[in-house]
C-alpha positions, -999 to 999 in steps of 0.1 A, spaced: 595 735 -250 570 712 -264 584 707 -290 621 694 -266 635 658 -275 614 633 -258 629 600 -270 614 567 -267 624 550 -239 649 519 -237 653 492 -214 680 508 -203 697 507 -165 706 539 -142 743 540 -141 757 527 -101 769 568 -100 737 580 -102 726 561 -73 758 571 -54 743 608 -60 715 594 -48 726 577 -18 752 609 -12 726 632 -12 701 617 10 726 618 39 730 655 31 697 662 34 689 642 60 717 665 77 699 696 65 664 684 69 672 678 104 682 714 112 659 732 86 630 722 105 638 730 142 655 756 129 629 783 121 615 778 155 649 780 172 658 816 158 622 832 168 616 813 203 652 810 214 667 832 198 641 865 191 639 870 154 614 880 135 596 862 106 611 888 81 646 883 100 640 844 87 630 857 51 666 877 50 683 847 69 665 822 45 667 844 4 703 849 14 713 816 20 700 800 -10 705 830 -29 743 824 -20 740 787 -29 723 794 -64 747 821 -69 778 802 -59 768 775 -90 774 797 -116 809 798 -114 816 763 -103 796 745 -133 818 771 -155 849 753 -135 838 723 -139 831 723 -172 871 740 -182 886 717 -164 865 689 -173 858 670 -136 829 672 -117 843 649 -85 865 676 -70 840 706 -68 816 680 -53 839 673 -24 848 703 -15 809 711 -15 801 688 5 825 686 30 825 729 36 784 712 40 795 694 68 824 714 84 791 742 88 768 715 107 788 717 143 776 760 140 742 754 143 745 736 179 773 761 189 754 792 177 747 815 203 729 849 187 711 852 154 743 860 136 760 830 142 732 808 128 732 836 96 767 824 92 761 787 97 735 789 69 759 812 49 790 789 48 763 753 40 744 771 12 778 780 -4 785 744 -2 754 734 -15 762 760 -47 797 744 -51 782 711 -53 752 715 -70 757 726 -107 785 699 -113 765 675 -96 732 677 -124 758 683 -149 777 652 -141 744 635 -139 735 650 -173 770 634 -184 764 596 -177 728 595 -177 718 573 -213 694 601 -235 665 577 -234 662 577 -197 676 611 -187 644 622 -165 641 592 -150 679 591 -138 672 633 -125 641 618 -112 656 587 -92 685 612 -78 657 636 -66 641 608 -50 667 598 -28 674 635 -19 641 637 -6 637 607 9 668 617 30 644 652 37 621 626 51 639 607 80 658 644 87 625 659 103 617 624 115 649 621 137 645 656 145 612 643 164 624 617 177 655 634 192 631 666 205 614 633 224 643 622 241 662 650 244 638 679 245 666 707 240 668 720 201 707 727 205 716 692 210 693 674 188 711 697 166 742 679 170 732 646 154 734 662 119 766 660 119 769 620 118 754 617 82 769 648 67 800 632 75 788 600 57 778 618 28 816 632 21 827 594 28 804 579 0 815 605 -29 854 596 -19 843 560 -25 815 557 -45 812 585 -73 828 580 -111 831 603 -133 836 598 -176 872 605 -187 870 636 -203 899 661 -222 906 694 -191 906 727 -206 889 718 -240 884 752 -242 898 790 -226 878 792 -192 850 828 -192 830 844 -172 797 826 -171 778 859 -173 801 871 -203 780 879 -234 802 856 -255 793 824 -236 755 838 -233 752 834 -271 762 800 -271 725 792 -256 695 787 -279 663 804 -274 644 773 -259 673 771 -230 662 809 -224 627 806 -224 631 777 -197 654 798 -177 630 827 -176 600 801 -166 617 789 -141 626 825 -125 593 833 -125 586 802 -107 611 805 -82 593 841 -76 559 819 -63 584 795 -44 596 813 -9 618 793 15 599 762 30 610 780 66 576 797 59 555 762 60 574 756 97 562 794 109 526 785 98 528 747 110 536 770 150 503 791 143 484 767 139 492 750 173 520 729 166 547 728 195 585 727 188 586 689 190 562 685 165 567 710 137 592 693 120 565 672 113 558 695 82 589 690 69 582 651 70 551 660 58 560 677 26 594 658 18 575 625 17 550 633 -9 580 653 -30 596 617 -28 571 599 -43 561 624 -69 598 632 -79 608 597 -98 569 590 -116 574 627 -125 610 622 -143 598 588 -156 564 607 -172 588 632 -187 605 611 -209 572 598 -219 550 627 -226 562 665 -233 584 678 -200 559 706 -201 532 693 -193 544 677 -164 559 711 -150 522 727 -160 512 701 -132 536 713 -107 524 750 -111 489 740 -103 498 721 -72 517 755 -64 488 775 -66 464 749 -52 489 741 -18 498 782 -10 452 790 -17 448 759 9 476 771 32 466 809 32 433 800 49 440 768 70 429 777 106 438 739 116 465 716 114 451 688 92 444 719 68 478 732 70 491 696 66 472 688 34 480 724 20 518 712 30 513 678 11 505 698 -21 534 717 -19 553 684 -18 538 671 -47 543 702 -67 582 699 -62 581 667 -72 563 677 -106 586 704 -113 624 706 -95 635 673 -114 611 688 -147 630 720 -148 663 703 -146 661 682 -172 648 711 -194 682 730 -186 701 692 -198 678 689 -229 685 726 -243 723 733 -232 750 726 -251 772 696 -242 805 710 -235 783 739 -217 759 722 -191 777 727 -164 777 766 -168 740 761 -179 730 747 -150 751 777 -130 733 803 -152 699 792 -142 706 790 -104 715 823 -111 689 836 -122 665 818 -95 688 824 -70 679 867 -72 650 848 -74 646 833 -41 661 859 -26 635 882 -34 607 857 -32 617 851 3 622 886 15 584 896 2 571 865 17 586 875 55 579 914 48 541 904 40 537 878 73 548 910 93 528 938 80 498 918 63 494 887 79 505 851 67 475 848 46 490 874 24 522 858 20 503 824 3 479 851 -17 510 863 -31 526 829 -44 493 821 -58 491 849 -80 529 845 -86 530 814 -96 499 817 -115 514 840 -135 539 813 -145 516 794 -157 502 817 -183 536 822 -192 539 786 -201 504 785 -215 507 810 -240 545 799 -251 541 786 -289 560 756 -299 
């Protein structure tokens, strides 16, 4: 990967539809932010679940939305458009949001979070690839940068409202509500604001994304980055962890999603100067920088005994998403084939999607038999392992 094209770059401008992305998936998440960090607390105080029960709840629903990509970047790339698969994404996103308030037992919420993540997995492998597709060469991290940004600074002012509405409001189930508003918004903005480049449907016969015919159509490097970035998802269980452990260490309901403010608003900031240092120095360096902050945030988080410890042990896990969810992305654009990105992009959500699921189940199975310690232990060595993996890889 060293060795990956890492052109000079131009004075070049981000095209207006990668700031609609942007814009479009900052109201998502703002949507999602909102419930992800009440919602942790809502299914073991209200609700009676266990911390595994939120591991299975958790790996399946992003296992389902990485798994759901594969075959929609293969779609998208047969029939040549990105801008249909990313409505019906989002708005099956949205139509999910009014579940969460409504839910009454455990698997009601499993299916809210079911039905969003396979929205999220329709949506997301046409949405890098049609980012991939107008994005100039010469600024191609920073525009994957810029859209990560905005995602997260929408993960920001979710947790934020989410305090502000627990303030006023006090009940969980109808602060809930509110994240329906700018899901809504979101669907509006890709109906009016997305483009995509006039391109020939059906350029060639649709396969399986998992056949062995379209497998050999990826080089080696695309492999290696896929397998480095599986291992990595290994180290990275759900972030519903980080709201369990912010409640430990004496947080109340109002003010956990305080972590998710927390950690979104140092992934902002790190997400763009990452991308933009990508395009200036080798991609894997940056993502070596990420892993470190991995391993750094989960040793500082497996023996916080206070909040400002858990806090600062959250703020390095921010910053290592920021050095390595944009990084990994623009590895997948760099190494796929053109008229194969989006299927590229589905293949490696694949793979980190079993990924996440099993990251996530360990990480709940070890808070209930071993402690929450353990579970940060774990991602250390895990994600240290990734980094020799990187280390060792010759150019």
């Amino acid at each position: 990967m060293d060795n990956l094209s890492k052109p000079r770059p131009a004075s070049l401008r981000i095209p207006s539809t990668v700031w609609a992305l942007g814009f479009v998936s900052l109201f998502m998440d703002l949507s999602s932010e909102l419930v992800h960090s009440l919602l942790p607390v809502f299914l073991v105080t209200t609700l009676g679940a266990s911390a595994l029960t939120v591991g299975v709840i958790e790996g399946i629903a992003e296992a389902t939305a990485m798994l759901t990509k594969i075959f929609s970047g293969a779609i998208s790339d047969f029939i040549g458009r990105r801008k249909g698969l990313l409505l019906m994404g989002y708005g099956l996103a949205a139509l999910s949001k009014p579940l969460f308030p409504l839910a009454q037992s455990v698997e009601v919420v499993f299916t809210a979070r079911f039905l969003d993540r396979i929205g999220k997995g329709i949506r997301g492998a046409p949405r890098d690839a049609l980012v991939a597709d107008i994005a100039p060469t010469e600024i191609r991290g920073a525009c994957f940068g810029l859209r990560q940004s905005m995602d997260t600074v929408g993960a920001i002012f979710g947790p934020v409202l989410a305090i502000v509405l627990m303030l006023w409001l006090g009940q969980i189930h109808l602060v809930l509500w509110f994240a329906v508003i700018p899901a809504v918004i979101s669907v509006a903005l890709i109906v009016g604001g997305v483009k995509e480049p006039t391109a020939a449907a059906g350029k060639h016969t649709f396969r399986s994304p998992i056949h062995w015919k379209v497998l050999r159509d990826f080089s080696r490097g695309y492999w290696w980055v896929v397998i480095v970035g599986g291992l990595f998802t290994l180290a990275r269980f759900s972030e519903a962890f980080l709201v369990l452990k912010a409640q430990q260490t004496g947080l109340t309901a109002t003010w956990v999603p305080m972590v998710m403010v927390v950690m979104s608003l140092f992934y902002a900031v790190s997400a763009y100067p990452a991308g933009w240092l990508s395009d200036r120095i080798s991609r894997t360096q940056v993502l070596c920088i990420g892993i470190v902050l991995l391993i750094l945030a989960d040793l500082l988080l497996a023996q916080a005994d206070s909040i400002m410890t858990m806090l600062a042990g959250v703020a390095l896990w921010g910053l290592h998403m920021g050095f390595s969810q944009g990084i990994l992305a623009t590895l997948i654009a760099d190494t796929a084939p053109e008229h194969l990105r989006g299927t590229a992009f589905g293949l490696f959500n694949l793979i980190s999607g079993v990924c996440l699921l099993i990251a996530s189940v360990l990480a709940g199975a070890l808070w209930e038999t071993s402690g929450s310690a353990s579970t940060f232990v774990v991602g250390a060595g895990l994600a240290a392992a990734a980094l020799l993996l990187l280390l060792l890889r010759k150019p």
